[in-house]
TORGU-836997 format. One record per residue (C-alpha): residue number from 1; residue in three letters; x, y, z. Coordinates in nm, 2 decimals, always signed. Example, Ala and Ser with C-alpha at 12.3 -4.5 7.8 and 13.67 -1.06 7.14 Angstrom:
<vomis>
[1 ALA [+1.23 -0.45 +0.78]]
[2 SER [+1.37 -0.11 +0.71]]
</vomis>
This chain:
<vomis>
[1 UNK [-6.85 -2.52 -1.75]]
[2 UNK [-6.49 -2.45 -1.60]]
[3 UNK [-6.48 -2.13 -1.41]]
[4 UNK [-6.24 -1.93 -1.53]]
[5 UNK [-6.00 -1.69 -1.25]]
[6 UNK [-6.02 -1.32 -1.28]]
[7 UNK [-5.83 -1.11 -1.10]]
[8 UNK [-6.03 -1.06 -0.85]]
[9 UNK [-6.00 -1.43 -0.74]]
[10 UNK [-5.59 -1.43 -0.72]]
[11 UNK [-5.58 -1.31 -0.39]]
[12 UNK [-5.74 -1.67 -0.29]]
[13 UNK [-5.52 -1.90 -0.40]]
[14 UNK [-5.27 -2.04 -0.20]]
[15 UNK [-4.94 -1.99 -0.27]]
[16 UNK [-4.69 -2.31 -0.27]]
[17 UNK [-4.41 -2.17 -0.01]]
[18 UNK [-4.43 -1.90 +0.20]]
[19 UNK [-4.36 -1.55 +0.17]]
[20 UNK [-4.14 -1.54 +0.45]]
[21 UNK [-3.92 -1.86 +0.39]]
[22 UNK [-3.80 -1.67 +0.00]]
[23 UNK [-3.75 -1.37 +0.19]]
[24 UNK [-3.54 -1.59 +0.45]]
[25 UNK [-3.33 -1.76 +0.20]]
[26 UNK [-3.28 -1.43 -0.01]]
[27 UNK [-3.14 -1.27 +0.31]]
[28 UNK [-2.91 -1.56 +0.40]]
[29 UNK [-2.77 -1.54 +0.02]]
[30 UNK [-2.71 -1.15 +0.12]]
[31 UNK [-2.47 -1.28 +0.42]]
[32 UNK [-2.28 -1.54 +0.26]]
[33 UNK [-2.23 -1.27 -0.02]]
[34 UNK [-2.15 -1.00 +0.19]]
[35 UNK [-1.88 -1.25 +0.45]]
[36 UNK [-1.76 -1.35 +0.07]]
[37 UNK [-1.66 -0.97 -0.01]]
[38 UNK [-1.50 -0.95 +0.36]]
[39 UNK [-1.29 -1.28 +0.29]]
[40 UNK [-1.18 -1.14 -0.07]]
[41 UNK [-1.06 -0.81 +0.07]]
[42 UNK [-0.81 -0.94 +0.33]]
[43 UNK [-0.48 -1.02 +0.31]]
[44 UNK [-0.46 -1.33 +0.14]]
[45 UNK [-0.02 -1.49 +0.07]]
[46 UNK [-0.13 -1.58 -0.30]]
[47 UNK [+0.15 -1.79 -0.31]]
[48 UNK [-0.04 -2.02 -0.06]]
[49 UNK [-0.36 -1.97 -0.21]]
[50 UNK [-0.24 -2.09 -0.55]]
[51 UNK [-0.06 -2.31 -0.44]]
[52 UNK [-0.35 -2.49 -0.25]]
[53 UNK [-0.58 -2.45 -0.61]]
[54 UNK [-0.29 -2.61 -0.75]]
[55 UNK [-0.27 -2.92 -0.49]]
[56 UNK [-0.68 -2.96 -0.53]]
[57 UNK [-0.71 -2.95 -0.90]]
[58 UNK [-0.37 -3.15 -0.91]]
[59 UNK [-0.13 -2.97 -1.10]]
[60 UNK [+0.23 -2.90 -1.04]]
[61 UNK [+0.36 -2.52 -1.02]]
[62 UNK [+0.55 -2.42 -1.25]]
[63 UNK [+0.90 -2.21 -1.20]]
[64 UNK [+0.83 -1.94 -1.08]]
[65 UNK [+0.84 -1.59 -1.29]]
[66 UNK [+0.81 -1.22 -1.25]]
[67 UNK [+0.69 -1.10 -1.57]]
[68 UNK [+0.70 -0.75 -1.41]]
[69 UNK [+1.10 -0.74 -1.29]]
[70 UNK [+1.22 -0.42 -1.35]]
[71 UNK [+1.58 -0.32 -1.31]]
[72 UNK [+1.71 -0.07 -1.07]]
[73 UNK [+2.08 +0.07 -1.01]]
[74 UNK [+2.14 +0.31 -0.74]]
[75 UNK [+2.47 +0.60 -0.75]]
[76 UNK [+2.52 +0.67 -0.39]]
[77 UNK [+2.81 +0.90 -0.17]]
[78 UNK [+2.68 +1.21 -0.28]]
[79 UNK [+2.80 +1.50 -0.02]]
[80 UNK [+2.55 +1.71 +0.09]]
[81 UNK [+2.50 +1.99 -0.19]]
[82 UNK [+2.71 +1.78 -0.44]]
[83 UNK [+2.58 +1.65 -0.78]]
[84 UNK [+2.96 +1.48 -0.82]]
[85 UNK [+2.97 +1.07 -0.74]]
[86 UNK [+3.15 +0.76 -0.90]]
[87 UNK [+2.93 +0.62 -1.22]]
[88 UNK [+3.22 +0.41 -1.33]]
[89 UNK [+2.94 +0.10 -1.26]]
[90 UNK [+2.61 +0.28 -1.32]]
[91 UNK [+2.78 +0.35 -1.67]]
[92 UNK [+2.85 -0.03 -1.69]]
[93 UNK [+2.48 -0.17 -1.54]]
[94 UNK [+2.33 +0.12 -1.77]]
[95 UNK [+2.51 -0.01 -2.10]]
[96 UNK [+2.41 -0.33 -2.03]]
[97 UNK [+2.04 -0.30 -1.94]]
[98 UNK [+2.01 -0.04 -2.26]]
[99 UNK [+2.08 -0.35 -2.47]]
[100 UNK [+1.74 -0.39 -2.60]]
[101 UNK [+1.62 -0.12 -2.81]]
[102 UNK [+1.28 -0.10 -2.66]]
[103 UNK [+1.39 +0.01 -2.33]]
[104 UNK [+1.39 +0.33 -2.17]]
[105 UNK [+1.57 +0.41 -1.82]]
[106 UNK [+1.44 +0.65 -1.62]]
[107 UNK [+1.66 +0.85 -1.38]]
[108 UNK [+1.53 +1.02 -1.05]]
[109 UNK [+1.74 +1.24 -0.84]]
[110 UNK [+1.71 +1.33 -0.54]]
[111 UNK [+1.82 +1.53 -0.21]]
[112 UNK [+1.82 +1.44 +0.21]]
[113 UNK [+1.55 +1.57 +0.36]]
[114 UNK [+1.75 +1.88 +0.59]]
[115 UNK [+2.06 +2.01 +0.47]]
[116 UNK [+2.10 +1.88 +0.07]]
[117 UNK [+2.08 +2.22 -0.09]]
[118 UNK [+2.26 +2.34 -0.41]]
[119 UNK [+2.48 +2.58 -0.29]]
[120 UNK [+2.41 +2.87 -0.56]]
[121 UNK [+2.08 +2.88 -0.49]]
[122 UNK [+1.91 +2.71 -0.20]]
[123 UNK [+1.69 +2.48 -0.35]]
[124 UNK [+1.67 +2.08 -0.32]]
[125 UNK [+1.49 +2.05 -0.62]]
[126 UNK [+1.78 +2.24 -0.84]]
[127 UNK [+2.05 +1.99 -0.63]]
[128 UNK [+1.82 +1.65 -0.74]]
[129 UNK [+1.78 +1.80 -1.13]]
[130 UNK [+2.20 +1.85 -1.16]]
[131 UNK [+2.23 +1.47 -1.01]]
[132 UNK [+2.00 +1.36 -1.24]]
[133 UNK [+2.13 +1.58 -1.52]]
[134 UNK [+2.49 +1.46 -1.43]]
[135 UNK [+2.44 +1.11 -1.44]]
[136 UNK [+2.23 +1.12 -1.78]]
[137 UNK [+2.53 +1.38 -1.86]]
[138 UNK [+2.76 +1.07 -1.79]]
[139 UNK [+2.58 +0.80 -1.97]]
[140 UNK [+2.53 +1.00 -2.30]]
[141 UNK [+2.88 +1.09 -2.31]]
[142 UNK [+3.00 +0.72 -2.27]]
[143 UNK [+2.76 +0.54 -2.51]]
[144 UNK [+2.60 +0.38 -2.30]]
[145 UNK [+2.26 +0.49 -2.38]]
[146 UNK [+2.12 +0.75 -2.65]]
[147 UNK [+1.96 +1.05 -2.50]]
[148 UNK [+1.61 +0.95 -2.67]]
[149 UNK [+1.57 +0.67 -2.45]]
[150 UNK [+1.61 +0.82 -2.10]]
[151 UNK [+1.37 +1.00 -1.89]]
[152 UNK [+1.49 +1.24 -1.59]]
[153 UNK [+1.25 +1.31 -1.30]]
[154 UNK [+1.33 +1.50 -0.97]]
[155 UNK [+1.26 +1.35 -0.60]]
[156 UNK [+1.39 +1.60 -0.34]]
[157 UNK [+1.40 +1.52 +0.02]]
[158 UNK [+1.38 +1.13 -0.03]]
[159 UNK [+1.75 +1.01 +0.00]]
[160 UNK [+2.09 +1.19 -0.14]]
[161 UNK [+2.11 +0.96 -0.41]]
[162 UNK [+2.01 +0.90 -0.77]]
[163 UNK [+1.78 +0.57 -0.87]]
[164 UNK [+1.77 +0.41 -1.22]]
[165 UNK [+1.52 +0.23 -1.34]]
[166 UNK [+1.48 +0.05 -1.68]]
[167 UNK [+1.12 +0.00 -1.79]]
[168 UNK [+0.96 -0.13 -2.15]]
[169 UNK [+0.83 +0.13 -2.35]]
[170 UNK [+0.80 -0.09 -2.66]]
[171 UNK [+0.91 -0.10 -3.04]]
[172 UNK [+1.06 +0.24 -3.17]]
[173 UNK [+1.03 +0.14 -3.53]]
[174 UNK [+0.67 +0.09 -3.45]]
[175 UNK [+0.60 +0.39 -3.25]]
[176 UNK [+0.75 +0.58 -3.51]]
[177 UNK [+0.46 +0.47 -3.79]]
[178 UNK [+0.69 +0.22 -3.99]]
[179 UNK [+0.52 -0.09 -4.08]]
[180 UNK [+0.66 -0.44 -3.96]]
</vomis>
């Protein structure tokens, strides 16, 4: 007759490894993991790192792109509590990066930090909205882009200049609800 184990008789048997020793390994996982997380938050040059993956798995780089390139201008010489400044470029960059039809540009003015006040009223923010407004003013009137497609934002106190920025805001014809 084979005895069978209740439960009472568990607490006898032996077990194969010790207690201790999972315990042991379980914690030395926990390091490596945790010197794993400290390694993957430092400043890594991925250009180095990939290339090294690269070298070990024995594949070539390819040329390198920047899917993310956006295009900037810049209108500068602004006098101090002046929204007037050449755009005879930014008119040319602008007609020529509003090309593509799914663009938008987005233009930030802005104002010195002392001193770069409209005149009327005081206020920096008012001086960086008339640069801005003036430069859009400019575009529109020249053709260069349609008034739909740009965006005016106000930065005052950064620099006394205006920045413009072309970003992808995707398919009108889509946006609007037309089929393809």
């Amino acid at each position: 007759m084979s005895a069978a184990l209740s439960p009472d008789s568990w607490d006898d048997i032996a077990p194969a490894r010790s207690v201790w020793l999972i315990t042991l390994a379980d914690l030395a996982l926990l390091l490596v993991g945790f010197f794993v997380l400290l390694q993957a938050h430092r400043e890594v040059d991925r250009t180095r790192l990939l290339a090294g993956l690269r070298s070990g798995f024995g594949v070539e780089a390819p040329a390198p792109i920047d899917p993310m390139a956006v295009a900037r201008a810049r209108v500068e010489g602004y006098a101090p509590g002046s929204a007037q400044a050449d755009l005879t470029a930014t008119i040319a960059w602008a007609r020529d990066a509003a090309r593509d039809k799914r663009t938008v540009i987005t233009i930030t003015g802005s104002t010195a930090p002392t001193g770069d006040v409209d005149p009327r009223t005081g206020s920096a923010a008012i001086l960086a909205a008339d640069r801005a407004r003036a430069v859009a003013a400019a575009l529109v009137a020249q053709g260069a882009v349609a008034p739909s497609r740009l965006i005016l934002r106000v930065a005052p106190g950064t620099s006394r200049t205006v920045t413009l920025s072309v970003g992808f805001a995707g398919d009108p014809e889509i946006q609007a609800g037309d089929p393809q």
